[in-house]
C-alpha positions in Angstrom: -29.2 38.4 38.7 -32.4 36.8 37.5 -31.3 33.4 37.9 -30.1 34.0 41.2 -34.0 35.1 42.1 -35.2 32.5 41.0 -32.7 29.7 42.8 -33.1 32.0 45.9 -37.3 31.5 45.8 -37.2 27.8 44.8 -34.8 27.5 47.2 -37.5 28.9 49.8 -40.5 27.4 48.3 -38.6 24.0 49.0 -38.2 24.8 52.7 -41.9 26.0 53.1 -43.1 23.1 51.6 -40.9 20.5 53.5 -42.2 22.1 56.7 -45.1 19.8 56.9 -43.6 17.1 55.3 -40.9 16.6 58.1 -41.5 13.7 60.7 -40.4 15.6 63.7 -42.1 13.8 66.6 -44.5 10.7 67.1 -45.5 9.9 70.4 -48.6 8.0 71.2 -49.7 10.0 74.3 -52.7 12.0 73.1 -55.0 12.3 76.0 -57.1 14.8 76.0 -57.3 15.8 79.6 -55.6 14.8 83.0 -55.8 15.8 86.6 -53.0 16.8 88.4 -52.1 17.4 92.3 -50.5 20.3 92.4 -52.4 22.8 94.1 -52.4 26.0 92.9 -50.7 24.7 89.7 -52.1 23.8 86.5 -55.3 22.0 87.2 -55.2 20.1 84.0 -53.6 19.2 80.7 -54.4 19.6 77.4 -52.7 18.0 74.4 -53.4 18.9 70.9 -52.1 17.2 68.2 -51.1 18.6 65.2 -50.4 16.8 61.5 -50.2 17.6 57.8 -52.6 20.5 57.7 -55.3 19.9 60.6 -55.6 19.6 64.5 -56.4 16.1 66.2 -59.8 17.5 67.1 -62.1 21.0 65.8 -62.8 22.3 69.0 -61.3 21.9 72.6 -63.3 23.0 75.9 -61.6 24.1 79.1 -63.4 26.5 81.8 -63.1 30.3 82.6 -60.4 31.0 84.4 -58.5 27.4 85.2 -54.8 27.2 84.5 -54.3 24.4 82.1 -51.2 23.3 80.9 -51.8 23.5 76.7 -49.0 21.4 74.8 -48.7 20.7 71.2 -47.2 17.9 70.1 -46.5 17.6 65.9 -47.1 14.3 64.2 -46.6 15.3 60.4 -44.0 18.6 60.0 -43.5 21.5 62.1 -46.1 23.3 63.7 -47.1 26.1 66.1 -50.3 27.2 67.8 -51.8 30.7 68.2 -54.8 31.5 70.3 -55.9 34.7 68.4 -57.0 37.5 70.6 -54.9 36.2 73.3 -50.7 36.5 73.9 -50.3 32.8 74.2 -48.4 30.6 71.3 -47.3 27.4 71.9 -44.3 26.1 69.9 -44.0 22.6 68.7 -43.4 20.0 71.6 -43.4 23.0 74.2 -46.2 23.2 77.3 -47.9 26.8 78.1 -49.8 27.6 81.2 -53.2 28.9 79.7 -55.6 30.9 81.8 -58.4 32.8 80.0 -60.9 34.4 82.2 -63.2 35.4 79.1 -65.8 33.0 78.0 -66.0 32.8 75.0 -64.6 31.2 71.6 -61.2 31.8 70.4 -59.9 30.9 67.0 -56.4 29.1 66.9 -54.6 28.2 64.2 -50.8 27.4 63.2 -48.3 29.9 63.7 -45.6 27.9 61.3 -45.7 28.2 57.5 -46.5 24.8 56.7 -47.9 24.0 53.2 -50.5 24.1 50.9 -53.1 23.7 53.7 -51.3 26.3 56.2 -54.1 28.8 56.0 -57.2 25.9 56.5 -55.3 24.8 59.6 -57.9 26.0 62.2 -59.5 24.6 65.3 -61.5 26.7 68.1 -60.9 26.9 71.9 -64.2 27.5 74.0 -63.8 28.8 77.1 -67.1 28.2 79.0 
């Protein structure tokens, strides 16, 4: 029974680990911010970029109350992104509309188990 434990969690270990580790996507297109023509759409789009334990940038602006389409594109193993004290999560190579009327800052960080540097994987959204 013992030795079953113990493959069983060094079985997950292996799993959390690789997380990070995987090359899932690599696309060049990392703009920041784009207009589009849609009216009453999304007014603009924001792509972060996520890798081996950080975001492409620390902090990302957009303004109070604007629609933006936020997408998150993984370059280095799987990844997700909160925006804590809000409902929205975006999942790896998905696009969310994002409205927050607040100002404010808001803390995100990855939603996916990814590694020894899950926990420092942090970058703030200010909503001016």
């Amino acid at each position: 029974m013992k030795k079953w434990l113990l493959f069983a969690s060094a079985i997950s270990l292996v799993f959390v680990i690789a997380a990070c580790g995987a090359n899932t996507t690599k696309e060049d297109n990392k703009e920041a911010s784009t207009t589009t023509a849609d009216s009453g759409a999304a007014s603009s789009d924001l792509v972060i970029t996520a890798s081996n334990w950080k975001f492409d940038q620390k902090e990302y602006k957009i303004k109070a109350g604007e629609t933006i389409n936020l997408k998150l594109d993984s370059v280095d193993g799987m990844h997700g992104l909160q925006i804590k004290n809000t409902d929205y999560e975006v999942d790896n190579g998905k696009t969310v509309p994002v409205s927050i009327s607040e100002p404010g800052s808001y803390e995100m960080v990855c939603m996916v188990p990814c590694g020894a540097g899950h926990r420092e994987m942090k970058a703030t959204l200010v909503v001016e």
